[in-house]
C-alpha positions in Angstrom: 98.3 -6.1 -238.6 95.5 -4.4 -236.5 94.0 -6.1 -233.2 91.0 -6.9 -235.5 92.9 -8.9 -237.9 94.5 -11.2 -234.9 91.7 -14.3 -234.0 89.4 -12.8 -230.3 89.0 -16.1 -228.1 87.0 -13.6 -226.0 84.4 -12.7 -229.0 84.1 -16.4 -230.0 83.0 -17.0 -226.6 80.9 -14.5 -226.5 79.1 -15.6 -229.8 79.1 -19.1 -228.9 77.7 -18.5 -225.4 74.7 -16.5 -227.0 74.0 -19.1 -229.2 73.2 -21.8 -226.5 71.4 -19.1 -224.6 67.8 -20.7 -225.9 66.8 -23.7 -223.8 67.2 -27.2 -225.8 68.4 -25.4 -229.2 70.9 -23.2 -230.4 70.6 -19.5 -232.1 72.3 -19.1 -235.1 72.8 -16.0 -235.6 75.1 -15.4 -233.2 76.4 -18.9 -233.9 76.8 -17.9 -237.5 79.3 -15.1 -236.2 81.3 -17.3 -233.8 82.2 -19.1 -237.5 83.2 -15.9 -238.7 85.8 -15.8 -235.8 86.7 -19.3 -236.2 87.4 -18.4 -240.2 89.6 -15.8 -239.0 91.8 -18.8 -237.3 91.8 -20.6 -240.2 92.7 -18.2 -242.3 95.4 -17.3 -239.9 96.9 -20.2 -239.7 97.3 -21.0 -243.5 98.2 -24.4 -245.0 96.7 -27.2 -246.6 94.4 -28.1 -244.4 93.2 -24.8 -242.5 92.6 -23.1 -246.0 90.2 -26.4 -246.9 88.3 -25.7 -243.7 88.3 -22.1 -244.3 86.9 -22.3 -247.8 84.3 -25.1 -245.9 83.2 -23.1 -243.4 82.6 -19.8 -245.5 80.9 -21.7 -247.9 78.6 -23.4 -245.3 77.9 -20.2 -243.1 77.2 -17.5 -246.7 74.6 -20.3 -246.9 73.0 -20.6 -243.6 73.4 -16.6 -244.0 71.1 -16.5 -247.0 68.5 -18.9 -245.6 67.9 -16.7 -243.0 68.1 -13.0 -244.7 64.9 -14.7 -246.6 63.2 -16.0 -243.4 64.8 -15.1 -240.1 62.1 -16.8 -238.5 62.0 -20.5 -239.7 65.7 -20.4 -239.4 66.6 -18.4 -236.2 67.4 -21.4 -234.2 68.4 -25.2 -235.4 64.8 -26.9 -233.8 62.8 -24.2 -235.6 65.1 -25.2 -239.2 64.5 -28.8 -238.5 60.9 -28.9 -237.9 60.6 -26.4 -240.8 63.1 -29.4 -243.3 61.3 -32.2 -241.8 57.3 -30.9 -242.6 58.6 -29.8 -246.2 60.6 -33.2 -246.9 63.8 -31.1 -247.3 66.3 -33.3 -245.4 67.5 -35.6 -248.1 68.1 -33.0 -250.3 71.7 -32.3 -250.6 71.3 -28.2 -250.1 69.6 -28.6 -247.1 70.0 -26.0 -243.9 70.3 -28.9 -241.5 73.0 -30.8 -243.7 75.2 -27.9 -244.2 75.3 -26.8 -240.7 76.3 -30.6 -240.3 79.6 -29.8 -241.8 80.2 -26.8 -239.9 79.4 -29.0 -236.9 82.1 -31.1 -238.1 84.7 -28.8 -238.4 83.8 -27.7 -235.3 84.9 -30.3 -233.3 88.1 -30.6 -235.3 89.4 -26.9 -233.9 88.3 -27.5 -230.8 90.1 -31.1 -230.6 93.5 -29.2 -231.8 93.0 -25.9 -228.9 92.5 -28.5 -226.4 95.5 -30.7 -227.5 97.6 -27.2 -228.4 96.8 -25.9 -224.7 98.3 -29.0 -223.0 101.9 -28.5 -225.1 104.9 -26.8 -223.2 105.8 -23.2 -225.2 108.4 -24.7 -227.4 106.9 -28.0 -228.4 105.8 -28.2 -231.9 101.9 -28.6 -232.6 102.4 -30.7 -235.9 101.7 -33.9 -233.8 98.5 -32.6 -231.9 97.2 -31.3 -234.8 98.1 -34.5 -236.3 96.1 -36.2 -234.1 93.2 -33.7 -233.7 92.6 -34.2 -237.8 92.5 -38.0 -237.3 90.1 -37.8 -234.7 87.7 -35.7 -236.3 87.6 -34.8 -240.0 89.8 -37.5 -241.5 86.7 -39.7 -240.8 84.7 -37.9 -243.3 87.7 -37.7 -245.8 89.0 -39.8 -248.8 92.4 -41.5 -248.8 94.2 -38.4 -251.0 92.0 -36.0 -248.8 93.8 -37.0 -245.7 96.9 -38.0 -247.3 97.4 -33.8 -248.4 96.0 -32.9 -244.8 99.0 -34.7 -243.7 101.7 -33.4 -245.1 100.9 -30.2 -244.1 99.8 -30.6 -240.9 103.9 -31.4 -240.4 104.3 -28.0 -241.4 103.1 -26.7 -238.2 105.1 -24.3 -236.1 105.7 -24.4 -232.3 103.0 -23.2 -229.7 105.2 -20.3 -229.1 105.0 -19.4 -232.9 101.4 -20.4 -233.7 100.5 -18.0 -230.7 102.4 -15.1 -231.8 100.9 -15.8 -235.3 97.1 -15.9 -234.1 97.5 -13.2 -231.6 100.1 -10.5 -232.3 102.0 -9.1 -228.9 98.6 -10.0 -227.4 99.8 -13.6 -226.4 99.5 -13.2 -222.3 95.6 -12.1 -222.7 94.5 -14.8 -225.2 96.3 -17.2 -223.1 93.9 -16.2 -220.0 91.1 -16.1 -222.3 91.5 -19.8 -223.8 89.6 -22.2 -221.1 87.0 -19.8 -221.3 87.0 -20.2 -224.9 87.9 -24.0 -224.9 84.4 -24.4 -222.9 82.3 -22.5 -225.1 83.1 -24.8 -228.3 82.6 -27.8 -226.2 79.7 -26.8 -224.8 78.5 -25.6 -228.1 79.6 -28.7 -230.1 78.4 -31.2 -227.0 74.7 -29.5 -227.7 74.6 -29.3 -231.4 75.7 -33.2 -231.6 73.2 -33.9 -229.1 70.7 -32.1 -231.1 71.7 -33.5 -234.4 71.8 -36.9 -232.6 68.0 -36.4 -231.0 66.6 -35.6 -234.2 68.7 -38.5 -235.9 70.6 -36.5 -238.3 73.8 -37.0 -237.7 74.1 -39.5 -241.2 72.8 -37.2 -243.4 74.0 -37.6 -246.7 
């Protein structure tokens, strides 16, 4: 594979860090393209449950994509899209911006739970565990008993750090290494504002 097909901790970062750059809200444009990145680590890492959160996340973001190629301005930034769903009674309805960047929210936290957990792990130790743990403590809370009964299974599947490393980065392993608290901070920082916007606005139980 090229360098372009291996997952760049340094451009999600970069996106990410864009994205907070407006005060009390987040841009999504360039949030839109961190979630491109972040769909290349899925995709990457195969399986069960990283192709459901693939599929979830490009679903959710071609969305958010077409909301705003037809208004770029109601929908540059998550305040603006919620005043906008609030005024025209859109947030019950089940297609609505602020709902389906819910669920990206959500998946979110769920890769940023597993680098975190994945970071802490000697070279050799398997990540099935972490990951184990990460899915528990993020999505399996939004999912049905056969859901996260699936998820589990192959969530066992997964290979050692050593090997997920060398499968998400190529011979490039060293650089990403340096890169990842950098990265790790930017998805927490991003996650920590978009819950606390989402929470603000009471949103977080939409439907």
């Amino acid at each position: 594979m090229s360098s372009s097909d291996y997952f760049d901790l340094k451009y999600l970062s970069k996106c990410f860090e864009t994205s907070m750059e407006a005060d009390k809200d987040i841009k999504l444009e360039p949030f839109l393209l961190g979630f491109q990145e972040l769909n290349k680590f899925c995709d990457l890492m195969g399986g069960i449950l990283f192709n459901a959160v693939s599929t979830e996340i490009s679903s959710k973001s071609n969305i958010l994509q077409e909301y705003l190629q037809k208004d770029a301005e109601t929908f540059s930034s998550l305040q603006k899209m919620i005043a906008y769903e609030r005024r025209e009674n859109q947030l019950n309805n089940g297609v609505c911006g602020c709902r389906t960047l819910l669920r990206l929210l959500r998946g979110l936290d769920f890769v940023r739970t597993f680098f975190e957990k994945v970071s802490q792990l000697n070279y050799e130790d398997s990540t099935s565990s972490v990951g184990t743990e990460a899915y528990n403590q993020t999505l399996a809370q939004h999912h049905g008993f056969f859901v996260r009964q699936a998820a589990s299974i192959g969530l066992w599947t997964l290979p050692s750090k050593k090997e997920l490393l060398r499968k998400l980065f190529g011979d490039r392993t060293d650089e990403a290494m340096e890169a990842l608290p950098v990265a790790l901070k930017s998805c927490n920082c991003t996650y920590l504002k978009l819950h606390e916007l989402f929470k603000s606005n009471n949103l977080l139980e939409l439907p």
